[in-house]
C-alpha positions in Angstrom: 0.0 0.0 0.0 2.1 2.9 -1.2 0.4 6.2 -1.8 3.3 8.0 -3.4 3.1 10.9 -0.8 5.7 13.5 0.1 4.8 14.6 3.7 2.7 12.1 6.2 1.5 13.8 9.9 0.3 11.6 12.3 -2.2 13.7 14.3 -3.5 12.1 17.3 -5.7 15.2 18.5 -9.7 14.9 18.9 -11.3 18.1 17.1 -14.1 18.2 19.4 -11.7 19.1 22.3 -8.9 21.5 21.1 -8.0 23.4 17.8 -5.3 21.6 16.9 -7.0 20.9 13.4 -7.6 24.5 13.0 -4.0 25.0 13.9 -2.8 22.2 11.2 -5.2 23.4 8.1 -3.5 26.7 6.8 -0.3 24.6 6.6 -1.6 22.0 5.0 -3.2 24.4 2.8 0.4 26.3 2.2 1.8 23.1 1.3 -1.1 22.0 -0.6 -0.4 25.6 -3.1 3.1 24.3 -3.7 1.8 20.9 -5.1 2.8 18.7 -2.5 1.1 15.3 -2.0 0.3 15.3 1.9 -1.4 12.4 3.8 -3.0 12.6 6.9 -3.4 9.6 9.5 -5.8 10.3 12.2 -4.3 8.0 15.6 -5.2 7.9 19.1 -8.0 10.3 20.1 -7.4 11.8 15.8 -10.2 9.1 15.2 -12.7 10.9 17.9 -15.9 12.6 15.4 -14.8 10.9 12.1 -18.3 9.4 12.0 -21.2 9.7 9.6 -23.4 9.3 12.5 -23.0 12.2 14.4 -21.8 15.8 12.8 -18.4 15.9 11.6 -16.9 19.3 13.0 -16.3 21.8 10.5 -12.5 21.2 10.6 -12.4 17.9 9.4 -15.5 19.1 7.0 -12.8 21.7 5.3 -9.9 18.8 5.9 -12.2 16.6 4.0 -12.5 19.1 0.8 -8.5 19.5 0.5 -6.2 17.3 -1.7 -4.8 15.3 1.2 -5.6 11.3 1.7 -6.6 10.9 4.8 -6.3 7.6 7.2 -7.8 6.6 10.2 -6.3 3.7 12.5 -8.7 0.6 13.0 -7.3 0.0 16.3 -7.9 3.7 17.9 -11.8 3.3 16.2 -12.4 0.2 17.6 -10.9 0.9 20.9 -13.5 4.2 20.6 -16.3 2.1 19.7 -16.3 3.2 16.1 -16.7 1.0 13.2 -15.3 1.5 9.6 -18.5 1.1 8.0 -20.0 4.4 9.6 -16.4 6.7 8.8 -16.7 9.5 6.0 -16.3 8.2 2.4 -13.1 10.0 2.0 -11.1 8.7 4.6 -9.3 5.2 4.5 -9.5 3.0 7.8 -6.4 1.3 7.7 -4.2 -1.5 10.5 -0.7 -1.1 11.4 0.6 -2.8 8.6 -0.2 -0.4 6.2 0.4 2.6 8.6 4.4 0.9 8.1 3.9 1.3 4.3 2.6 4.3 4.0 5.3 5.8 6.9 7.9 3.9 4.8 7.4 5.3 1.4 6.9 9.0 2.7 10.4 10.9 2.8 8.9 13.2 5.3 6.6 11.9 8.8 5.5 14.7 10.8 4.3 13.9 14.3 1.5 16.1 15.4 0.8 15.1 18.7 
């Protein structure tokens, strides 16, 4: 599972408790306007409001609508009683294999934690 990206962050923040997503957006954004291909893998308490169930926060709404694939750990959903059927079309719920792969063909992992 390689997605070819140039910059991964691993954000581990829940939106519905702090503004760290409205922190991380304009640089995304920035980076976004200088064509680079970013990825986005929500962990730990990241994975808190990513379902279709309830209302996704305007954050992850405006996340959502940029050019940035965006992950979401099976472990930290199930351990937060969500289930992968029930996540927004646009993100990808993926294990820890394939948080390796993607970690390993990124040049550039960003920890935002």
């Amino acid at each position: 599972m390689t997605e070819n990206l140039d910059m991964v962050y691993l954000f581990g923040y829940s939106g519905l408790t702090g503004n760290q997503l409205q922190r991380l957006l304009p640089i995304l954004k920035s980076q976004i306007k200088k064509n680079a291909k970013l990825g986005l893998v929500l962990i730990h308490d990241g994975v808190i409001g990513i379902t279709t169930k309830g209302k996704i926060q305007k954050e992850l709404e405006e996340l959502l609508s940029l050019n940035v694939a965006v992950f979401a750990m099976r472990s930290d959903m199930k351990a937060r009683g969500i289930a992968p059927e029930y996540i927004h079309d646009k993100i990808k719920s993926i294990d820890y294999d394939d948080l390796i792969d993607v970690i390993d063909a990124t040049p550039k992992v960003v920890s935002w934690m």
